[in-house]
C-alpha positions in Angstrom: -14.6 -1.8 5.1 -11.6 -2.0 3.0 -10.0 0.4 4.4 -10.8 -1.0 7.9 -8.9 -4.3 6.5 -5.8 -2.5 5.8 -5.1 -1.2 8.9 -5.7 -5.1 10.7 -3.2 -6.2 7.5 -5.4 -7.7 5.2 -4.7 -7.4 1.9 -6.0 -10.2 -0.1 -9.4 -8.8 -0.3 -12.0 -8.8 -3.2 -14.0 -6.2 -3.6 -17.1 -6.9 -5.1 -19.3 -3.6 -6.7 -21.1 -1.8 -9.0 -18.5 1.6 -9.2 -21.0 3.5 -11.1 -19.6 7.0 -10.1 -16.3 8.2 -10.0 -16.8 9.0 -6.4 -16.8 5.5 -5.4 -13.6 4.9 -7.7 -11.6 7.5 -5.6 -12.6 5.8 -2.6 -10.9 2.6 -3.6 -7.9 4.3 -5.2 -5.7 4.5 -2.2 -6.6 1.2 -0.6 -5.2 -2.2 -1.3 -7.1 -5.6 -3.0 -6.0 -7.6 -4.7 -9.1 -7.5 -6.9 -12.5 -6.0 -7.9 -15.1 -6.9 -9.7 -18.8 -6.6 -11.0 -21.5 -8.3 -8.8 -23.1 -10.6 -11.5 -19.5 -12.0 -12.4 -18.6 -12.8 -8.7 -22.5 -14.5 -8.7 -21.5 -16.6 -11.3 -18.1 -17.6 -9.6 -20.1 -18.2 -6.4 -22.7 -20.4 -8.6 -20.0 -22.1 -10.1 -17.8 -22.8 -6.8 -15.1 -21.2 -8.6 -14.1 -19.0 -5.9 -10.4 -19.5 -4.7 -10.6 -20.5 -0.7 -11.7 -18.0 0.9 -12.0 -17.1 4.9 -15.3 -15.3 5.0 -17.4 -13.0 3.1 -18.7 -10.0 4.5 -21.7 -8.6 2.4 -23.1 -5.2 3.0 -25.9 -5.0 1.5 -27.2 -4.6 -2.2 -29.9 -2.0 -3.2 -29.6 1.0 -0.7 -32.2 3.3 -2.5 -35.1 3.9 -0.1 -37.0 5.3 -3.3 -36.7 2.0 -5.4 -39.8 0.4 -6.2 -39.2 -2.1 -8.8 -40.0 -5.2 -7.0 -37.8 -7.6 -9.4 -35.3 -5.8 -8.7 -35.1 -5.6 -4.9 -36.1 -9.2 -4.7 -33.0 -10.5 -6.9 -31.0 -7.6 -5.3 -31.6 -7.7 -1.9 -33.1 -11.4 -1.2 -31.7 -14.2 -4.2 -28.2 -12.5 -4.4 -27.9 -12.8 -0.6 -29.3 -16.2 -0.3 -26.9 -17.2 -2.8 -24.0 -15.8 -1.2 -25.2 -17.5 2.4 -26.4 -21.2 0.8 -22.4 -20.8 -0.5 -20.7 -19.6 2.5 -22.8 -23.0 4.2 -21.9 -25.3 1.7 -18.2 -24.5 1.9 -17.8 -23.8 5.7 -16.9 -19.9 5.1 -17.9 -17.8 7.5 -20.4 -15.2 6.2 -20.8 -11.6 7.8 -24.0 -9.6 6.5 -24.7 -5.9 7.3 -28.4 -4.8 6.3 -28.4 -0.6 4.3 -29.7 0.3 7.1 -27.4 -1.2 9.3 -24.7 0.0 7.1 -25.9 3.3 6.0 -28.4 4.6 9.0 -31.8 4.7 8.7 -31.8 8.5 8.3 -32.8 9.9 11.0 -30.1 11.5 11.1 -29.8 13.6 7.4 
């Protein structure tokens, strides 16, 4: 997505993950933001209305793991975080684009 960004020549771009694994590190390294950060902090900006003006958010997505079952945790994951992020994007008049995992990632029919 960021990478996508670029090449249209956007730059200002915050990118908002969990970079548990180097892997995902190395994917950002040659792309340009202007900056990254953890989920639960950008919540709590989002919460807060402390977000800078922004001209859309484009969410792809939260928990990915077909194999999850803790219930909590797909809930706040994949439902509240969302619905926080839209009830935001409504309230300040920013456009909000949402991709699903399985929209983004397949539904693996594939491998």
């Amino acid at each position: 997505m960021v990478h996508s960004l670029n090449q249209k020549g956007f730059e200002d771009i915050w990118v908002v993950d969990e970079v548990d694994h180097p892997e995902k590190q190395k994917n950002l390294d040659a792309l340009i933001y202007s900056r990254w950060v953890g989920k639960d902090i950008f919540l709590k900006e989002v919460i807060g209305s402390k977000l800078p003006t922004c001209s859309a958010i484009l969410h792809m997505g939260a928990c990915s793991s077909t194999t999850e079952t803790n219930e909590a945790y797909l809930r706040e994951n994949n439902f509240e975080y969302t619905r926080s992020l839209a009830q935001y994007c409504l309230k300040k008049d920013v456009r909000f684009i949402y991709a699903s995992s399985a929209a983004t990632y397949g539904t693996g029919e594939n491998g």
